[in-house]
C-alpha positions in Angstrom: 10.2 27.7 -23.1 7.2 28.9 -25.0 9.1 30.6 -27.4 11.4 27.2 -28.5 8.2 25.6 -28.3 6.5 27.9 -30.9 9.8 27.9 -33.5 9.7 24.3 -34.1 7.1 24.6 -36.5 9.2 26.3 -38.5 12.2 24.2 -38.7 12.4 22.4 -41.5 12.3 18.6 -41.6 16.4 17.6 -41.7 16.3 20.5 -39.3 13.5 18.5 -36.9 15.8 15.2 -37.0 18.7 16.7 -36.0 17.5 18.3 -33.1 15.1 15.1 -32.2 18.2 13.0 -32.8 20.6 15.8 -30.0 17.5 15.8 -27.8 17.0 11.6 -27.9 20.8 11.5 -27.3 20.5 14.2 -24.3 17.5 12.8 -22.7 19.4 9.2 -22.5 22.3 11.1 -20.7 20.2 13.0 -18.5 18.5 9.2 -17.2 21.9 7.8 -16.6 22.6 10.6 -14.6 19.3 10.6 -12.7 19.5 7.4 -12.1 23.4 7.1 -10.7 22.0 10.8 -8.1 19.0 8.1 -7.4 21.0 5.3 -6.5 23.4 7.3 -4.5 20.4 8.2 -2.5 19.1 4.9 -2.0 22.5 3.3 -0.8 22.2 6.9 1.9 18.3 6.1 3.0 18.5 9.7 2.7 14.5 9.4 2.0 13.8 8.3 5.7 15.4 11.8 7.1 12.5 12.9 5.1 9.5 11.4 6.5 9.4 9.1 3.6 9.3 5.2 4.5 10.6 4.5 1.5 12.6 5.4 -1.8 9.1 4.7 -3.8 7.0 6.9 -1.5 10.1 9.7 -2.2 9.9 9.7 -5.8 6.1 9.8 -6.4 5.4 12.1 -3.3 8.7 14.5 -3.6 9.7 14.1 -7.3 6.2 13.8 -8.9 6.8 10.8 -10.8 4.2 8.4 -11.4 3.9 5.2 -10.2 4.9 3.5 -13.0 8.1 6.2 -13.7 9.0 5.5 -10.2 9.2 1.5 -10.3 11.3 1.3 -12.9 13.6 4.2 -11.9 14.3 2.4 -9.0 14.6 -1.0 -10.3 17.3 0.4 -13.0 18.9 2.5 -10.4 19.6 -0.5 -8.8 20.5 -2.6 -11.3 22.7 -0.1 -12.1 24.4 -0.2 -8.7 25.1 -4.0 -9.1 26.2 -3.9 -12.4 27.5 -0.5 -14.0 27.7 -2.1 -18.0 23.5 -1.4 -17.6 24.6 2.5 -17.2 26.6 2.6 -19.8 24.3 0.8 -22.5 21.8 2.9 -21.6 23.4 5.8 -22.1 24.2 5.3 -25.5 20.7 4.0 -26.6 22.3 0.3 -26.5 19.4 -1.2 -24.1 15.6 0.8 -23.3 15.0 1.6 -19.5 11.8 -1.3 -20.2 14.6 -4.0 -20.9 16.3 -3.2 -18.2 13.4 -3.3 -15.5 12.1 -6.5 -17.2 16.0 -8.2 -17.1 16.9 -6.7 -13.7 15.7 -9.8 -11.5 17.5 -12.0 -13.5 20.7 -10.4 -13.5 23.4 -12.2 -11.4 27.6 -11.8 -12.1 27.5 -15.3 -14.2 25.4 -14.1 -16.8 24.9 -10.3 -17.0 27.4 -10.0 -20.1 25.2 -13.0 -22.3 22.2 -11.4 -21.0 22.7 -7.4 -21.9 24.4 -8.8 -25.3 20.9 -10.8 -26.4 19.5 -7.8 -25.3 21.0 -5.0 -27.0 18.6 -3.3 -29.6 16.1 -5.9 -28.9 12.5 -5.7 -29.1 10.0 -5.9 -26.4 8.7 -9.2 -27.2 12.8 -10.5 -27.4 13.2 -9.3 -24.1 9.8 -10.6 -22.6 11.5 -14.0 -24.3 14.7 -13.5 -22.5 12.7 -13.0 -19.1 10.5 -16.0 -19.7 13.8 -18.6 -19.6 14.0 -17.6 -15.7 10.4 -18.1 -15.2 9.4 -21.6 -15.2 6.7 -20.8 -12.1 3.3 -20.5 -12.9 1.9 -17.4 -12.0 -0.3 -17.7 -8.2 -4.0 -16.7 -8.9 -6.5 -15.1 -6.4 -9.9 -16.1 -7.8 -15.0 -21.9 -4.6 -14.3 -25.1 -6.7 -12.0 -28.3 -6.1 -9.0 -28.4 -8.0 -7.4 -31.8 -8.6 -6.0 -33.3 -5.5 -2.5 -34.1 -4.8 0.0 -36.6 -5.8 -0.5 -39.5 -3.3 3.3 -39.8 -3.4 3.4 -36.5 -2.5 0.8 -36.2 0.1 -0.8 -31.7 0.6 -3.4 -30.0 1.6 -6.4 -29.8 -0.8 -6.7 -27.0 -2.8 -9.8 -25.2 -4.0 -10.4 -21.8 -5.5 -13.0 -19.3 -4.7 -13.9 -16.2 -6.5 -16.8 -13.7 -5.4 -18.0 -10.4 -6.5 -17.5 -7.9 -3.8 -18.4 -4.2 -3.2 -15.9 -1.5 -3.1 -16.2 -0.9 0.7 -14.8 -4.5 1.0 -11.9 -3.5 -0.7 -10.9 -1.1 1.5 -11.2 -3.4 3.9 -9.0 -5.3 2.0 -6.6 -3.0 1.6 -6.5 -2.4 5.6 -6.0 -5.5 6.1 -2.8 -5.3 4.0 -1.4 -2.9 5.7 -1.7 -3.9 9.0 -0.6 -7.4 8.6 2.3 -6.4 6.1 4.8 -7.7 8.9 2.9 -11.0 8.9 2.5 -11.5 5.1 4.6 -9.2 3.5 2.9 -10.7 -0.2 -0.4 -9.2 1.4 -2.0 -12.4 -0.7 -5.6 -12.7 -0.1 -5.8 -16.3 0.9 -3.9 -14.9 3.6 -6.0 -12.3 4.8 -9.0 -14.4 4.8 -7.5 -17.0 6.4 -6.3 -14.0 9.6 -9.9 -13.1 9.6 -11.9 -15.8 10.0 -9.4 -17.6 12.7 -9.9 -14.6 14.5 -13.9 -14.5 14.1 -13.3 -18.2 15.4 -11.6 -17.0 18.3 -13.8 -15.2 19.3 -17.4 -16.8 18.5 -16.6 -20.2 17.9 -17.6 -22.0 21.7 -14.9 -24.2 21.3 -12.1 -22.2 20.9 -13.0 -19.9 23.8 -12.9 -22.7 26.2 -9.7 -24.0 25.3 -8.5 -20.1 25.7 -10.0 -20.0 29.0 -8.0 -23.2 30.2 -4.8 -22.0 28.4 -4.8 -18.7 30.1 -5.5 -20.1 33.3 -2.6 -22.4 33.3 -0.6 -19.0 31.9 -1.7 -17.5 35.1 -0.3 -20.3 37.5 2.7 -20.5 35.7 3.2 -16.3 36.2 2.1 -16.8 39.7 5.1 -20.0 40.4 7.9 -17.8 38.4 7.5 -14.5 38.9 8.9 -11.4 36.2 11.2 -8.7 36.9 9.3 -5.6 37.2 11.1 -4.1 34.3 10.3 -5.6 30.8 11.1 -4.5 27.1 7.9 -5.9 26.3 5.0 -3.3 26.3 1.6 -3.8 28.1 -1.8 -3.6 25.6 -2.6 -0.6 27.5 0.0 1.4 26.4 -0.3 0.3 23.0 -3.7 1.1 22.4 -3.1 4.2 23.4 -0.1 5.1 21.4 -2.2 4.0 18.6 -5.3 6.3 19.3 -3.0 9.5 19.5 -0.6 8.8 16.8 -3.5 8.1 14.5 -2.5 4.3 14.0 -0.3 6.2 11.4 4.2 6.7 11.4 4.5 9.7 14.0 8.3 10.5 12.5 8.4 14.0 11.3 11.5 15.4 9.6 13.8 18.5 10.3 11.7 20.3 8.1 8.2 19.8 9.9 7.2 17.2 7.5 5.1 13.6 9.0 6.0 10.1 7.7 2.1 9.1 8.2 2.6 5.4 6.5 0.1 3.2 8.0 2.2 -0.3 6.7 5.1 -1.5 8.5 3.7 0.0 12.0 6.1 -1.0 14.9 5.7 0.2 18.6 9.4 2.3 18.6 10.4 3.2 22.2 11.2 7.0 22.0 14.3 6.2 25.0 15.2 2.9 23.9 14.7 0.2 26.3 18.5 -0.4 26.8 19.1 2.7 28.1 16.7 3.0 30.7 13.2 3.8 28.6 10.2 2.5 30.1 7.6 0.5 28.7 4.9 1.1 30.6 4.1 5.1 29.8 3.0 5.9 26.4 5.1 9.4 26.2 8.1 7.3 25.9 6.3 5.1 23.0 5.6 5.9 19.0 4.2 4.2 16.3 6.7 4.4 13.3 6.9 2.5 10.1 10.2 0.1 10.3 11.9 2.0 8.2 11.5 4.8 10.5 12.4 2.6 13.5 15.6 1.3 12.0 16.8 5.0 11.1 15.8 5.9 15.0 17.9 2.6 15.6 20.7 3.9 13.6 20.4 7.6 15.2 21.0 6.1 18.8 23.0 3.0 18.1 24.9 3.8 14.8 25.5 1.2 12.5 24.2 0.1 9.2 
């Protein structure tokens, strides 16, 4: 490699184009083919074998591609899957990877064909114009002031908007908080983070709440007490789940063939190790894991079969 490397200085210049030219034309081939390997893999989940939750987490972790690399890898290997003309304009230098990552959520069978043909050989800002006919939506900001209030026609909740500076330790908080209500909000938007936290400081400081707990629990208990459960249930105690969490690390306890741990700390689900239906108990934490859902539907699909 060095040595190619060092004789390019002395090429001369129509000697420079055509090798730029061959290489420009090779590298194009060399991404079609990458991506077709990538979406083969995808349609396989082949990445959750692999202690990987998901197809992102495999190419930035196990192929070293950056974040940005791996987003739009993905999103073309997909669109590609869908709809193979994007394949083959790519390969021959007919559409840029960009085009195709900003198109890709627009694409349906109707209008793929109109849509690639605008787009051949266009620019950036022709394609950003090409996206912007499917997005009519205003953009949702996270930034306290009233906004304007509703339509009386059309009668909603008042709005208002609140911005704050914050240190960087709140941010991580932040960022927990994503993570652990991902299967709640799967947007992670902060209006609904805030909104998770301060009902539950409510719950337990505000006087009011706490009383009307108190009464709802103990008419919970009389109704337990006049209809009695089966001593066997899928549903697992608190107990057990705090302790699953403590010795998995509140972190996917998968591990590979090849020794490697999952270790996501988004999607967490309480797995049972000997699923419920044949026989596992819910009450002893040897039979219970934390893994990611991804995790928990390839355990699913271990057992059960199935898609």
């Amino acid at each position: 490699m060095d040595r190619q490397l060092a004789l390019v200085g002395g090429l001369t210049d129509d000697e420079l184009e055509e090798r730029l030219l061959r290489l420009a034309r090779g590298e194009r081939q060399v991404l079609v083919v990458f991506l077709a390997h990538l979406a083969e893999f995808d349609r396989r989940r082949a990445h959750e074998a692999r202690s990987l939750p998901s197809l992102f987490e495999y190419c930035t972790r196990r192929l070293g591609l950056s974040e940005g690399e791996a987003y739009s890898r993905i999103r073309a290997a997909r669109a590609g899957t869908r709809f193979p003309r994007v394949l083959e304009m790519l390969a021959c230098g007919e559409l840029h990877l960009s085009s195709v990552v900003r198109l890709a959520p627009h694409l349906t069978p109707d209008n793929v064909d109109s849509l690639l043909d605008r787009a051949r050989g266009a620019t950036k800002r022709v394609v950003e114009r090409i996206a912007a006919e499917f997005e009519t939506d205003a953009p949702h900001l996270e930034i306290i002031r009233a906004l304007p209030g509703p339509d009386e026609a059309a009668p909603q909740e008042r709005l208002v908007r609140i911005a704050f500076t914050a240190t960087e330790a709140l941010l991580a908080h932040l960022d927990r908080a994503r993570a652990l209500l991902r299967h709640k909000y799967p947007a992670g938007r902060l209006e609904d983070l805030f909104t998770e936290a301060l009902e539950a400081l409510l719950d337990d400081r505000d006087p009011d709440r706490k009383a009307a707990k108190k009464a709802a629990r103990k008419r919970s208990s009389l109704s337990a007490a006049a209809h009695p459960a089966s001593h066997r249930t899928r549903r697992i105690p608190q107990r057990v789940k705090d302790e699953v969490w403590r010795r998995d690390g509140g972190r996917c306890a998968f591990v590979s063939a090849d020794g490697c741990r999952c270790g996501s700390a988004e999607w967490l689900e309480f797995d049972h190790i000997i699923p419920w239906a044949l026989g596992g108990s819910s009450d002893d934490a040897r039979n219970v894991r934390l893994l990611c859902r991804a995790h928990n539907q390839h355990a699913r699909r271990q057992v059960f079969g199935g898609d």
